[in-house]
C-alpha positions as a Markdown table, in Angstrom:
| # | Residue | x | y | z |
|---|---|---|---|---|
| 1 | Unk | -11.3 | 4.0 | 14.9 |
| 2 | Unk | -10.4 | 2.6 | 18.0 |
| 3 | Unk | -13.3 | 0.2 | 20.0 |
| 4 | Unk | -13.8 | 0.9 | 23.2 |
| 5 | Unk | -12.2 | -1.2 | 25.9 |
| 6 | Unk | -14.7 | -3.5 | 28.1 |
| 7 | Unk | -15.9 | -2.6 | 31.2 |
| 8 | Unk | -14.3 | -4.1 | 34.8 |
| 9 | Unk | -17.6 | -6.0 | 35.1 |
| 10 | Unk | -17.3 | -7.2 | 32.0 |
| 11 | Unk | -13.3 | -7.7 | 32.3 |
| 12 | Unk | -14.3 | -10.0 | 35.1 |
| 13 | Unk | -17.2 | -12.2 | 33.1 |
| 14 | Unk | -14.6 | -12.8 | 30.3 |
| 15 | Unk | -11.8 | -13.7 | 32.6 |
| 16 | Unk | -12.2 | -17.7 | 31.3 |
| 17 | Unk | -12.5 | -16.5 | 27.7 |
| 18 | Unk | -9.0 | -14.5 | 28.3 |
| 19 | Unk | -7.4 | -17.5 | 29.4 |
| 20 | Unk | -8.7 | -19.7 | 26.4 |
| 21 | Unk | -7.5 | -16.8 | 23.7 |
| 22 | Unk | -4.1 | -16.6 | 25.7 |
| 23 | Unk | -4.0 | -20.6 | 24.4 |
| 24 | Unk | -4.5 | -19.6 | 21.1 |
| 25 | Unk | -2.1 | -16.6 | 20.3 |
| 26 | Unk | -0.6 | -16.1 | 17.3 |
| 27 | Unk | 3.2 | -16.5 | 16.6 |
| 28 | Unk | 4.0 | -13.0 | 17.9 |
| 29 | Unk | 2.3 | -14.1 | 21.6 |
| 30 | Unk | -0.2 | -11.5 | 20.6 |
| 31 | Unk | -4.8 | -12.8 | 21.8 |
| 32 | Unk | -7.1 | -11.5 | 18.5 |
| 33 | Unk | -10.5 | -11.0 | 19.8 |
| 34 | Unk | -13.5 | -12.1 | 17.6 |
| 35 | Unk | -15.2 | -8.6 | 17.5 |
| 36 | Unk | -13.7 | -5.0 | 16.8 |
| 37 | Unk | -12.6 | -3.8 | 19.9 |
| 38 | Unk | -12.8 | -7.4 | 21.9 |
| 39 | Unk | -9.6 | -7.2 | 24.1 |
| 40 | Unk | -7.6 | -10.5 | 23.3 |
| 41 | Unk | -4.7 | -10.9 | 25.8 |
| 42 | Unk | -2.8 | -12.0 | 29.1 |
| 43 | Unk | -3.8 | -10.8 | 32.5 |
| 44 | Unk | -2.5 | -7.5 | 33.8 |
| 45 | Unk | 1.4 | -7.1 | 34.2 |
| 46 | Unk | 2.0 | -10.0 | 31.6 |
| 47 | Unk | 1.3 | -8.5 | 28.2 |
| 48 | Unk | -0.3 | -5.9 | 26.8 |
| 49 | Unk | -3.8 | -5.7 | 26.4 |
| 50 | Unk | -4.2 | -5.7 | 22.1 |
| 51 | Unk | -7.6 | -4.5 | 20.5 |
| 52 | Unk | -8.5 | -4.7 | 16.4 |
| 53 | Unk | -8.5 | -1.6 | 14.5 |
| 54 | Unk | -10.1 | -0.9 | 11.4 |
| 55 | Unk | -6.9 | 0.6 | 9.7 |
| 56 | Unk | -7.6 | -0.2 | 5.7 |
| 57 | Unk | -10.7 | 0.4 | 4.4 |
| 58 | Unk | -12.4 | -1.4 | 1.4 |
| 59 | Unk | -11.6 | 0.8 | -1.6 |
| 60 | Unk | -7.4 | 1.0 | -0.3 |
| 61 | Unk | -7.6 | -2.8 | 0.0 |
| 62 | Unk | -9.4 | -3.4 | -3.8 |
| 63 | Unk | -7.5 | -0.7 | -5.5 |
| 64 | Unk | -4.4 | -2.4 | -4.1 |
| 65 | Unk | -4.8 | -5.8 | -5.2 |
| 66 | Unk | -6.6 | -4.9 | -8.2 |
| 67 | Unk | -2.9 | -2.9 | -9.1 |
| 68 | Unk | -1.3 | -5.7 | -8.0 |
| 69 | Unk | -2.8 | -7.8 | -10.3 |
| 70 | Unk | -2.9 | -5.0 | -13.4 |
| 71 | Unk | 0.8 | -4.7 | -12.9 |
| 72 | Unk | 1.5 | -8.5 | -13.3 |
| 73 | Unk | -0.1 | -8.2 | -16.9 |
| 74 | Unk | 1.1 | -4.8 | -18.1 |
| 75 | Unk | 4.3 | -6.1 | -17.1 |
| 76 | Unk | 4.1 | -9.4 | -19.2 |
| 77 | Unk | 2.3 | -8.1 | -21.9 |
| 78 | Unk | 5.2 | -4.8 | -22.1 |
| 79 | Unk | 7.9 | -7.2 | -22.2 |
| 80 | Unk | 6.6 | -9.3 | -25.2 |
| 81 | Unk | 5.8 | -6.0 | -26.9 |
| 82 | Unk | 9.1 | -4.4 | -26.4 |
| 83 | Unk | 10.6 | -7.7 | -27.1 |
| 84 | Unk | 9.5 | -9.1 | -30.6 |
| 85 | Unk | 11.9 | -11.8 | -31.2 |
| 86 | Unk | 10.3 | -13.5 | -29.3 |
| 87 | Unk | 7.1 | -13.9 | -31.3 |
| 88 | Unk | 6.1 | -17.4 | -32.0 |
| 89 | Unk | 6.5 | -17.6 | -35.6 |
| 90 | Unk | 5.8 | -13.8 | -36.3 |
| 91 | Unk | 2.2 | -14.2 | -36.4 |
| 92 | Unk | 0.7 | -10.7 | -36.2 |
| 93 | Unk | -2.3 | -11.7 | -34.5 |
| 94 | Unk | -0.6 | -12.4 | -31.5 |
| 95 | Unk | 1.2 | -9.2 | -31.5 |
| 96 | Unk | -2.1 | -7.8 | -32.0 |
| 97 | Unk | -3.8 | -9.7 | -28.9 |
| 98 | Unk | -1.1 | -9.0 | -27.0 |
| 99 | Unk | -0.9 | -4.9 | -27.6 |
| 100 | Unk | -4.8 | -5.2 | -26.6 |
| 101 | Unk | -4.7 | -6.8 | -23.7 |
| 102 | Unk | -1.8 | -4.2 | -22.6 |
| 103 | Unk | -3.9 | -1.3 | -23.5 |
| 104 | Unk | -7.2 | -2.7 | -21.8 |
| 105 | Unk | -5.3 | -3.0 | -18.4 |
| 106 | Unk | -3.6 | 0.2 | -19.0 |
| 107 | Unk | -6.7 | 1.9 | -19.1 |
| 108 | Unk | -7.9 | 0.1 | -15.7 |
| 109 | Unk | -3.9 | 1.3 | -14.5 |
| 110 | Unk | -5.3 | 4.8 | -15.1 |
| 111 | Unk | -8.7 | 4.6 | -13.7 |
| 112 | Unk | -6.9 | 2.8 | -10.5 |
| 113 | Unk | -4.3 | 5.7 | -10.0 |
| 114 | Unk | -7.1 | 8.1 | -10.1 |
| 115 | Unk | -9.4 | 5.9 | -7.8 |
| 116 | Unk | -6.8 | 6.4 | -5.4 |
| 117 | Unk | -6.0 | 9.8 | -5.5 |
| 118 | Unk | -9.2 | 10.4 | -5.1 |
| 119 | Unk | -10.0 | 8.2 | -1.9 |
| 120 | Unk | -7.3 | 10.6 | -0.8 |
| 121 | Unk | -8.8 | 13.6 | -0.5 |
| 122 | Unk | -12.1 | 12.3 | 0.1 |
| 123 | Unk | -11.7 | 8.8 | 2.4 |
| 124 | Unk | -13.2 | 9.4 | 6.0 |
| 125 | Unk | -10.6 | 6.9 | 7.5 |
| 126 | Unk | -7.5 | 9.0 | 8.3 |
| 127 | Unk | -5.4 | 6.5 | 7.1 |
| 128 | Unk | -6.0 | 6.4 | 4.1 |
| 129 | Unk | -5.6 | 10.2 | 3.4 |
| 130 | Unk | -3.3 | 11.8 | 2.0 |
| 131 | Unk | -1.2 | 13.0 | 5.3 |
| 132 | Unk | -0.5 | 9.5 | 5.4 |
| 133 | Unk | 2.1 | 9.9 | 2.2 |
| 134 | Unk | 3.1 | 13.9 | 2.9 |
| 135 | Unk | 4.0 | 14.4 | 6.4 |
| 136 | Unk | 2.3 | 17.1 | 7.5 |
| 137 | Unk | 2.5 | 17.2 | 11.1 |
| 138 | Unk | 5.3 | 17.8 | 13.5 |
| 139 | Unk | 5.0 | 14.6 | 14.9 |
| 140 | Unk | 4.7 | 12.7 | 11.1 |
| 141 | Unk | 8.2 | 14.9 | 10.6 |
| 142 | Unk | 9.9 | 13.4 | 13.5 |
| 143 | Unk | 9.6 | 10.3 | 12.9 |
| 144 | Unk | 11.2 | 10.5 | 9.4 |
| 145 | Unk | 14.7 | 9.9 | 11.1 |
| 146 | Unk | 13.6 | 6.8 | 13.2 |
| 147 | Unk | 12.4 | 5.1 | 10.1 |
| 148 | Unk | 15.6 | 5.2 | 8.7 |
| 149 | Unk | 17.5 | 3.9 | 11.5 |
| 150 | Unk | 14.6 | 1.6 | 11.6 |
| 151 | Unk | 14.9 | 0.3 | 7.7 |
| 152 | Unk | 18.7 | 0.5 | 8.1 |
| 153 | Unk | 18.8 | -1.8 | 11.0 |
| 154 | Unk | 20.2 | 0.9 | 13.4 |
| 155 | Unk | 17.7 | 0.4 | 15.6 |
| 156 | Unk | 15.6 | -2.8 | 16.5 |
| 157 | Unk | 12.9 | -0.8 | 17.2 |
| 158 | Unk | 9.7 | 0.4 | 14.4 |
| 159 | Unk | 8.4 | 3.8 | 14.9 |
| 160 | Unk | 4.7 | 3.4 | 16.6 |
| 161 | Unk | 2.8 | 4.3 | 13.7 |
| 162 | Unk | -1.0 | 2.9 | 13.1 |
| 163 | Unk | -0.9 | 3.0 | 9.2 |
| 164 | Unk | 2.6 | 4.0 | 7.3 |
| 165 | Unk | 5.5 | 4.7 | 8.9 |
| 166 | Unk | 6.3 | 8.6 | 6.8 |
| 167 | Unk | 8.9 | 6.9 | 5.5 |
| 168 | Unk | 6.8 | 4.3 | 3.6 |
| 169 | Unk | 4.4 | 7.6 | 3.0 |
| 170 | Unk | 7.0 | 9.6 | 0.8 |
| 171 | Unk | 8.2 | 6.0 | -1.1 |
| 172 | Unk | 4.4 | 5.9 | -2.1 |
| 173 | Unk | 4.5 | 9.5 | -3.8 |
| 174 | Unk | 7.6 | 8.5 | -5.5 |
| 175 | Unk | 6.0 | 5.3 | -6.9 |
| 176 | Unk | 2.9 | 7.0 | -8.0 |
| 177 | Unk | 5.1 | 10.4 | -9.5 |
| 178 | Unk | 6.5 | 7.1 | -11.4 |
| 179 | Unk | 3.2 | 5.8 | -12.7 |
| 180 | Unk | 2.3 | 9.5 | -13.4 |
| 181 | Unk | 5.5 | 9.5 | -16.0 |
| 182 | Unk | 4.4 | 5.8 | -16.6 |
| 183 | Unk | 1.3 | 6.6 | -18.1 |
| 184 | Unk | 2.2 | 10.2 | -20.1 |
| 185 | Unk | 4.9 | 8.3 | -21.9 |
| 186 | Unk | 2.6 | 5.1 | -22.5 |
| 187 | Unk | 0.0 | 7.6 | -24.1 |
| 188 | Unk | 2.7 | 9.0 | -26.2 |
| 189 | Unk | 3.5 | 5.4 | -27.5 |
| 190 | Unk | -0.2 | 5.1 | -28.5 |
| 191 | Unk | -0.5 | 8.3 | -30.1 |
| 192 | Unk | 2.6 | 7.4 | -32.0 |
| 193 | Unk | 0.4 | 4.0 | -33.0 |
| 194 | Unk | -2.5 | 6.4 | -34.5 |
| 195 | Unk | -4.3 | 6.7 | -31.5 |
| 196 | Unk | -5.2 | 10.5 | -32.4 |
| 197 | Unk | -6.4 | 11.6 | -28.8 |
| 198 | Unk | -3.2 | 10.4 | -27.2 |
| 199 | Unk | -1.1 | 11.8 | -30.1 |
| 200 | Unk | -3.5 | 15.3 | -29.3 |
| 201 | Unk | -2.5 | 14.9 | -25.4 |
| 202 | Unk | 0.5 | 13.6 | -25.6 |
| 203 | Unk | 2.4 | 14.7 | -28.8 |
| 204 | Unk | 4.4 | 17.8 | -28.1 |
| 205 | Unk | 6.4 | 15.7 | -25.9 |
| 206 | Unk | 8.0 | 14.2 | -29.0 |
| 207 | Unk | 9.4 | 17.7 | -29.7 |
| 208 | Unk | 10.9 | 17.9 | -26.6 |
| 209 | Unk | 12.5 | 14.6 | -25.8 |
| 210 | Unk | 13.1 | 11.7 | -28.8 |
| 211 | Unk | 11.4 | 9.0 | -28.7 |
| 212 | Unk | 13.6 | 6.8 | -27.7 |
| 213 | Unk | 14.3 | 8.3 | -24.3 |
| 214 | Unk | 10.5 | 7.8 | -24.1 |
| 215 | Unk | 10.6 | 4.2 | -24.9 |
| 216 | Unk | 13.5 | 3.9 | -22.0 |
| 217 | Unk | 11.8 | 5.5 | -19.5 |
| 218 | Unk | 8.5 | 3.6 | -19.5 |
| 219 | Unk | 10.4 | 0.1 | -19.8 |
| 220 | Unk | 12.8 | 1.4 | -16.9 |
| 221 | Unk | 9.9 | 2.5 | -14.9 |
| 222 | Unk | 8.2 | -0.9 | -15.1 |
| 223 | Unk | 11.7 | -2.4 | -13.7 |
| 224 | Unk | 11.5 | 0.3 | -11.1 |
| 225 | Unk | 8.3 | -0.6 | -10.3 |
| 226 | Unk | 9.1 | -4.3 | -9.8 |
| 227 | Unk | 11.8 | -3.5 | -7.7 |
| 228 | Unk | 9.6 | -1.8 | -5.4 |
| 229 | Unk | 7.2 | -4.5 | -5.3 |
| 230 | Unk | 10.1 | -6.7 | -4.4 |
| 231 | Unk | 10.9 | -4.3 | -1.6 |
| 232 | Unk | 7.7 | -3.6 | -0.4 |
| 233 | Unk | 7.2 | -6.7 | 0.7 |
| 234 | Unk | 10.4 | -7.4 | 2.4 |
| 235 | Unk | 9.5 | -4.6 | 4.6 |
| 236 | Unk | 5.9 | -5.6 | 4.9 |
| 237 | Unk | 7.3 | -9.0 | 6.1 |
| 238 | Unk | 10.2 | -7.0 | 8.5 |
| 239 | Unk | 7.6 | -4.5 | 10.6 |
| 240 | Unk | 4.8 | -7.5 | 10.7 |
| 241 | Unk | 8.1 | -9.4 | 12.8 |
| 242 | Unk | 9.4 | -6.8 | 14.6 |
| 243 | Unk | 6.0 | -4.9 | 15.7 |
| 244 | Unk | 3.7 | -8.3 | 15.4 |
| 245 | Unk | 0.5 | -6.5 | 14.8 |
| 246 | Unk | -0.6 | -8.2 | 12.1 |
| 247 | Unk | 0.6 | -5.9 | 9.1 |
| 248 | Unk | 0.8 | -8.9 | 6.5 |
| 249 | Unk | -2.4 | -10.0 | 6.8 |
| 250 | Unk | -4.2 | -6.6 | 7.3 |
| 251 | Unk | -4.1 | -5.5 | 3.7 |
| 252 | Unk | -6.5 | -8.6 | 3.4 |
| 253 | Unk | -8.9 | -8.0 | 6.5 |
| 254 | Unk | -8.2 | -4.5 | 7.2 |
| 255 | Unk | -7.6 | -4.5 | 10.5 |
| 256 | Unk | -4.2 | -4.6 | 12.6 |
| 257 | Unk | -3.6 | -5.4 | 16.4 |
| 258 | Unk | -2.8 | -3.0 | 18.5 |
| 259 | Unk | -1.7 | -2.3 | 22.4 |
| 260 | Unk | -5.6 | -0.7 | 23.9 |
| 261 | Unk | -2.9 | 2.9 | 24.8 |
| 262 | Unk | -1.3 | 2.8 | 21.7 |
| 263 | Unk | -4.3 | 2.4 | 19.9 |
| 264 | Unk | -5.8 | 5.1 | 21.7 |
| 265 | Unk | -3.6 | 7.9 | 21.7 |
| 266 | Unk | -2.6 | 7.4 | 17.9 |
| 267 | Unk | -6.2 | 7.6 | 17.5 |
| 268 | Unk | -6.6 | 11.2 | 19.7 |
| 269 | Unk | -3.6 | 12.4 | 17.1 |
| 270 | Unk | -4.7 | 11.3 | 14.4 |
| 271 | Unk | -8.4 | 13.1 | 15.0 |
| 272 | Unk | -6.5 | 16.1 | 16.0 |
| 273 | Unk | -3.8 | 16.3 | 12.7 |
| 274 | Unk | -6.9 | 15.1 | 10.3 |
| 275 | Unk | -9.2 | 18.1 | 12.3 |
């Protein structure tokens, strides 16, 4: 994942390039090359030398915008159904539009979810996989603790991670064991509609827990789910600060900066954990 670092000769050729990216840094002080792998940074004993790494591939980056924007309309369109006083005039039309629209995206929410678990199991980037959410390393375990002191502003200091720090990792698997409930109680509201293959799925539920308790968890979970969102990005926004390697803007390029050692030997444990 990592590019290799340029050669002495080459080192030397690019010293004048050096010093023009060094006049161009971003806010954090940090030189982006143009080219995976192109080191981007001060001379020796000044900074760091940073290299690009190709941390998000495609599919993580379109599945999550893609949710992002599905999660803006089932919101919208779940609030106006679970709220129909609000219905201009109580025309039944735009009830009607609106419930459509909702279940069209909900089926996209589904196909998303599973797109994703998927890319798990079968993604070649080791950052997208699914160790990245379920610590299953000794080093992933360890760094559980400094993530908390981390996101609890104990400590100034973000655990050197590549992709998720395993705190983030676990948050994910609660989110998605929420969209998991999200989407068995939403096919139980269908089936409930005369949908009869989400009534056939789904239906025994209603003998278990009244309906509803179903209609308060899937509006609760959508609130959930927004709070998340809201969270998510304040952390997004806190570790692109504190570790400046470009964590906001690589969910739309993919790629982060990071220091050429601590690119490296992330890389050697990665290869190692993911075998």
């Amino acid at each position: 994942m990592t590019a290799p670092a340029p050669s002495s000769a080459g080192a030397k050729k690019d010293a004048g390039s050096t010093r023009a990216v060094e006049n161009g840094k971003d806010g954090h002080g940090h030189g982006h090359g143009d080219g995976d792998g192109d080191v981007a940074g001060p001379g020796r004993g000044e900074a760091p030398e940073f290299v690009r790494v190709r941390v998000w591939d495609l599919p993580v980056r379109l599945i999550h915008w893609l949710l992002v924007l599905d999660l803006v309309v089932l919101s919208a369109t779940g609030f106006l159904i679970g709220t129909p006083a609000i219905d201009p005039g109580g025309h039944t039309y735009w009830m009607s539009w609106t419930r459509n629209i909702h279940k069209v995206t909900a089926y996209l929410f589904i196909a998303l979810i599973l797109g994703r678990v998927i890319w798990h199991l079968r993604s070649p980037n080791p950052w997208s996989r699914w160790t990245e959410w379920i610590p299953a390393s000794r080093e992933r375990i360890g760094q559980i603790v400094p993530s908390v002191r981390f996101y609890t502003f104990l400590t100034r200091e973000a655990p050197p991670v590549v992709g998720h720090n395993p705190l983030a990792g676990l948050t994910y698997c609660v989110l998605y064991t929420m969209f998991g409930v999200e989407i068995v109680t939403g096919l139980v509201l269908w089936g409930i509609e005369g949908n009869g293959w989400a009534s056939w799925l789904t239906g025994w539920l209603l003998h278990v827990v009244p309906l509803p308790t179903i209609r308060l968890v899937h509006h609760l979970i959508m609130w959930l789910t927004w709070g998340f969102m809201i969270h998510h990005l304040y952390s997004a926004i806190l570790v692109d600060r504190v570790e400046g390697t470009g964590v906001l803007s690589s969910i739309f390029s993919g790629n982060k900066f990071l220091p050429k050692e601590h690119a490296k030997d992330h890389a050697k444990s990665d290869a190692k954990d993911h075998g």
